[in-house]
C-alpha positions as a Markdown table, in Angstrom:
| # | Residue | x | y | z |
|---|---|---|---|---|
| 1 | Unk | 15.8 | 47.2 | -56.8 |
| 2 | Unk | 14.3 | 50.5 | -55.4 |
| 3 | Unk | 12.3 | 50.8 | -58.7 |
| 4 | Unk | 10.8 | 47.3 | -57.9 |
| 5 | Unk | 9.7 | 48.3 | -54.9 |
| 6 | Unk | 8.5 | 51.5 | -55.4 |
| 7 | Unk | 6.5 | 49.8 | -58.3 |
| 8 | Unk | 5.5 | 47.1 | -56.1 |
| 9 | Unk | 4.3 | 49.3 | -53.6 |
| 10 | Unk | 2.2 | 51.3 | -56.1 |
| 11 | Unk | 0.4 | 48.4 | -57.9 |
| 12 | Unk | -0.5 | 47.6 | -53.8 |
| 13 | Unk | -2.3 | 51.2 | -53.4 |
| 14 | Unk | -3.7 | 51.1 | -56.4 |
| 15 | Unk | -5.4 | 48.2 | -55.8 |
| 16 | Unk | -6.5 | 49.3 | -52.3 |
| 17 | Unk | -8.0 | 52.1 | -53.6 |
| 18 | Unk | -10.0 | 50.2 | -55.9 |
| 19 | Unk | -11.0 | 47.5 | -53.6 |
| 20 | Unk | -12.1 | 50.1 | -51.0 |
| 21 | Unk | -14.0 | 52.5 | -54.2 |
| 22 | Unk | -16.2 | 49.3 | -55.0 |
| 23 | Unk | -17.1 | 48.8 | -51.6 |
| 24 | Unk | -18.4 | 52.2 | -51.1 |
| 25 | Unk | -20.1 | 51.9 | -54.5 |
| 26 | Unk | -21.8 | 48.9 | -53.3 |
| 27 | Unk | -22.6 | 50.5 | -50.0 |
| 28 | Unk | -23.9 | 53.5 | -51.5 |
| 29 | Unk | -26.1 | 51.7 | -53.6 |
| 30 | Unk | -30.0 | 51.5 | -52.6 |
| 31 | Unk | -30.5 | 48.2 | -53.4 |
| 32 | Unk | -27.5 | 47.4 | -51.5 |
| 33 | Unk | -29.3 | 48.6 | -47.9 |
| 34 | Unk | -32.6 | 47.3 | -48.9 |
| 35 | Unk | -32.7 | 44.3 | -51.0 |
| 36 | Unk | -33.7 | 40.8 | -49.6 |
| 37 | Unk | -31.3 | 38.6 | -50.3 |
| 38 | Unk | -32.1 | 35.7 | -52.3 |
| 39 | Unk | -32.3 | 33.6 | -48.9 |
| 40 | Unk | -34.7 | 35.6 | -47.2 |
| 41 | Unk | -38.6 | 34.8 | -46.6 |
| 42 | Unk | -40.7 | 38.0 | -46.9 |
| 43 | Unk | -44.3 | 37.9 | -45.3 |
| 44 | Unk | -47.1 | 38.9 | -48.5 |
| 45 | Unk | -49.6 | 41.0 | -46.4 |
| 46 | Unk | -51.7 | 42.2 | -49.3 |
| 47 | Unk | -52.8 | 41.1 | -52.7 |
| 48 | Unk | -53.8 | 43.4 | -55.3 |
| 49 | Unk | -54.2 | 41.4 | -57.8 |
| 50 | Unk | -52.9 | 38.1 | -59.6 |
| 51 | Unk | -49.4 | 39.7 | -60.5 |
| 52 | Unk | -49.1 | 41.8 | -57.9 |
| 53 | Unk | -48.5 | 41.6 | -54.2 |
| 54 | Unk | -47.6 | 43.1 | -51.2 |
| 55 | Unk | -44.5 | 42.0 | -49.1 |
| 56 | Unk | -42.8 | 43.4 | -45.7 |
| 57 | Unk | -39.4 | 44.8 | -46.7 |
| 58 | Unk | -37.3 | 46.0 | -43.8 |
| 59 | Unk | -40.6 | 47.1 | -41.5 |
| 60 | Unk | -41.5 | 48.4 | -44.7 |
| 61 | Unk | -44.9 | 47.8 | -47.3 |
| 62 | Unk | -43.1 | 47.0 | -50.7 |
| 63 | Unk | -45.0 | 46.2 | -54.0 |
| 64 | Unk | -43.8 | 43.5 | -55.9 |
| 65 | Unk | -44.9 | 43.1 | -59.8 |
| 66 | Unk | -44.2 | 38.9 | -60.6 |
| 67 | Unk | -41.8 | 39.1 | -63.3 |
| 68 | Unk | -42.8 | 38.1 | -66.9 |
| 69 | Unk | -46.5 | 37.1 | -66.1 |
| 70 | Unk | -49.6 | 39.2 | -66.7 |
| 71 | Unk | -52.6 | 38.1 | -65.3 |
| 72 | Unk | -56.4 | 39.1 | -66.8 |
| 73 | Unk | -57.2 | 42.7 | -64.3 |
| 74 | Unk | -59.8 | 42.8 | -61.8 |
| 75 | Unk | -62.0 | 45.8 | -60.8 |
| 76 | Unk | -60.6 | 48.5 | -60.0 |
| 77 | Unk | -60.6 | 52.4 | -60.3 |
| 78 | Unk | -58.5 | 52.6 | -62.9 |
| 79 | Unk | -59.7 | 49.3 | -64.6 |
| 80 | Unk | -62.7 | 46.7 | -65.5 |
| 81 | Unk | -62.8 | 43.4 | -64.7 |
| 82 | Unk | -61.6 | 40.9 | -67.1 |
| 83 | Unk | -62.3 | 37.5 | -67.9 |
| 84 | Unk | -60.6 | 35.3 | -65.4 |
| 85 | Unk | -59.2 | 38.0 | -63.2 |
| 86 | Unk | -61.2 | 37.3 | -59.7 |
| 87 | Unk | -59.9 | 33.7 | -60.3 |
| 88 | Unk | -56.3 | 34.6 | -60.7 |
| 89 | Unk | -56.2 | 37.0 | -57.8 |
| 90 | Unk | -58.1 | 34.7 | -56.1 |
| 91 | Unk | -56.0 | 31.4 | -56.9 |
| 92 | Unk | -52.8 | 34.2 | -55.8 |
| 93 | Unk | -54.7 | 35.3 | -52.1 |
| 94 | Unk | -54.9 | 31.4 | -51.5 |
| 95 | Unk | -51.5 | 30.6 | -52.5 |
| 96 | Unk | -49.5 | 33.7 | -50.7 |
| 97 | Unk | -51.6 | 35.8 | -48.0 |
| 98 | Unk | -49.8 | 35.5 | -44.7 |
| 99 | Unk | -47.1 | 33.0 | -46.3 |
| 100 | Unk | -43.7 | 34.1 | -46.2 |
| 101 | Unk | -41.4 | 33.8 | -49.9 |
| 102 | Unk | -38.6 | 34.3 | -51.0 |
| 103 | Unk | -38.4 | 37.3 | -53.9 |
| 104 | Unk | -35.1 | 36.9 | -56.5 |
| 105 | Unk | -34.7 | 39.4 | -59.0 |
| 106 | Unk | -33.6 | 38.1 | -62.9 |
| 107 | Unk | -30.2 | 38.8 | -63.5 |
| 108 | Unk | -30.9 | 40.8 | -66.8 |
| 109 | Unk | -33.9 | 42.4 | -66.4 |
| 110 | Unk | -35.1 | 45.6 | -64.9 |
| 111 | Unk | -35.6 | 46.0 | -61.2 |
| 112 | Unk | -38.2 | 48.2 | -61.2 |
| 113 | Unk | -41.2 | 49.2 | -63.3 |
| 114 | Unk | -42.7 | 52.4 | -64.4 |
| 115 | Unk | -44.9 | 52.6 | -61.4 |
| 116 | Unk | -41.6 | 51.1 | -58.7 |
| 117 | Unk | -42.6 | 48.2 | -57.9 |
| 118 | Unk | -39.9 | 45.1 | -57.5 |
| 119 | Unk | -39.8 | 43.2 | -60.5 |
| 120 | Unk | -39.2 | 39.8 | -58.7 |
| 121 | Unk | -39.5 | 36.1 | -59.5 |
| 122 | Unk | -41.7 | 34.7 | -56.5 |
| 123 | Unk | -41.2 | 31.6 | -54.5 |
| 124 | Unk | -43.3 | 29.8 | -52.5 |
| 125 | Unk | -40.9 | 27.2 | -50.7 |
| 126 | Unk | -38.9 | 25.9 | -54.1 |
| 127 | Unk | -42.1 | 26.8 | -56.4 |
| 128 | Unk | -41.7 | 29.1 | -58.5 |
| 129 | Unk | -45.2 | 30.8 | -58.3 |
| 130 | Unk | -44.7 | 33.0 | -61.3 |
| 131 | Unk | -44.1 | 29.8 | -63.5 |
| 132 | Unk | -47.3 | 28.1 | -61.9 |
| 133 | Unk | -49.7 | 30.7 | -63.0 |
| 134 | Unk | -48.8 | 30.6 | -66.3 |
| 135 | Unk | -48.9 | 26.9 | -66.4 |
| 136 | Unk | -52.3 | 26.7 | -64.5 |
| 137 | Unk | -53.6 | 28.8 | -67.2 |
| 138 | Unk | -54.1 | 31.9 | -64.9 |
| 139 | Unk | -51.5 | 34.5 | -66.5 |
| 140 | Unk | -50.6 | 35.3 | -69.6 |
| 141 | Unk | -46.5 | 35.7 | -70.7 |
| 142 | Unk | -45.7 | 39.5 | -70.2 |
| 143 | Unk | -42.8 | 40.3 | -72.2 |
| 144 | Unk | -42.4 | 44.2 | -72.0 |
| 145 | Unk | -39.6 | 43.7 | -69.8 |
| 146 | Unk | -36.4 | 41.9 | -70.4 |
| 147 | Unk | -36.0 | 38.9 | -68.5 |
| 148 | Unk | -33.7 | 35.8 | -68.5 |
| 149 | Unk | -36.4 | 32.7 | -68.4 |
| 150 | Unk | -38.6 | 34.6 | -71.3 |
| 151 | Unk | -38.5 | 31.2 | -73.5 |
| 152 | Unk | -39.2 | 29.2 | -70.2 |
| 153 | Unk | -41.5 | 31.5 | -69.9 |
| 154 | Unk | -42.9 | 31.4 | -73.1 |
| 155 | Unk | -43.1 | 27.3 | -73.9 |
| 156 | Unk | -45.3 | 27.0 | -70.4 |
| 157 | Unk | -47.8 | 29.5 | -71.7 |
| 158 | Unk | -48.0 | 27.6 | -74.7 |
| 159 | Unk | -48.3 | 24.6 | -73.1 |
| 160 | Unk | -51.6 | 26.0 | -71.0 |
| 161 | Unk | -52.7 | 27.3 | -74.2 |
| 162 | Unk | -52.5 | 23.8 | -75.8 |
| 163 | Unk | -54.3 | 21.9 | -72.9 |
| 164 | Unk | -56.6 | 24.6 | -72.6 |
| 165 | Unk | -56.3 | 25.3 | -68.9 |
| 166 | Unk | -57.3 | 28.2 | -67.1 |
| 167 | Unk | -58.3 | 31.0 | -68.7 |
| 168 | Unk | -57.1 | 29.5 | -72.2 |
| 169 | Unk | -60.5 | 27.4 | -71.6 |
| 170 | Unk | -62.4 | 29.9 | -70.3 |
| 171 | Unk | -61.7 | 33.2 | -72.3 |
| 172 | Unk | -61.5 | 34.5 | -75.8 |
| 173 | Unk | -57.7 | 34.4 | -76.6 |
| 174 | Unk | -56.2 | 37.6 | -75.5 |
């Protein structure tokens, strides 16, 4: 009986322990502190581009890179404008400046890129604005990073392609 109890008693701790080692874990984590969770509405203050925007995070400016879309690049120092860039970026100011969305990361993929921005799927209300560029023909499918909707992804570029929307119509195939 004692060694039943005693045994008992140590399962219980053990599993305290864990219980209260994954909470720290979680606490610990940076993510954890400053993550929107996938309920919140973010305001998009700046636009850089038509893949990437600015969003207040926290009282914070946080970049935000739309996951598994490229769009054509507009001027910059560091580039030259391409075909259909002013009208992606544009079609993006329209759509987001001063709107509040929702940002949900993909369960697979990475959260940050090389230069830290969020990698995020962006909604607009229930749209899913990174699907709607590609399928307006204003993005291309960016597949460098691992993602979860990639054949999603992939079938709706096609599909602009196809219909030759967007840029698909208006520029030489990338």
């Amino acid at each position: 009986m004692k060694i039943k109890l005693k045994l008992k008693n140590n399962f219980y701790y053990l599993g305290l322990v864990f219980v209260i080692l994954v909470g720290l874990l979680w606490l610990a984590h940076p993510l954890a502190i400053n993550a929107p969770g996938a309920d919140d509405l973010l305001p998009v203050v700046q636009i850089y581009d038509g893949d990437t925007i600015v969003v207040l995070l926290n009282g914070q400016r946080e970049s935000v890179r739309l996951l598994g879309i490229d769009t054509p690049e507009v001027e910059s120092p560091y580039t030259k404008v391409e075909c259909f860039g002013q009208e992606a970026s544009e079609f993006v100011k329209n759509l987001l400046l001063n709107q509040k969305v929702r940002l949900v990361p993909d369960p697979v993929g990475n959260d940050h890129d090389k230069y830290e921005r969020l990698l995020r799927y962006v909604y607009l209300n229930d749209t899913d604005i990174n699907a709607q560029l590609l399928t307006k023909g204003y993005a291309y499918l960016l597949d460098t990073f691992p993602f979860s909707r990639i054949d999603e992804y992939r079938a709706l570029e096609e599909a602009a392609r196809e219909n030759t929307v967007g840029l698909w119509q208006e520029c030489e195939e990338k």
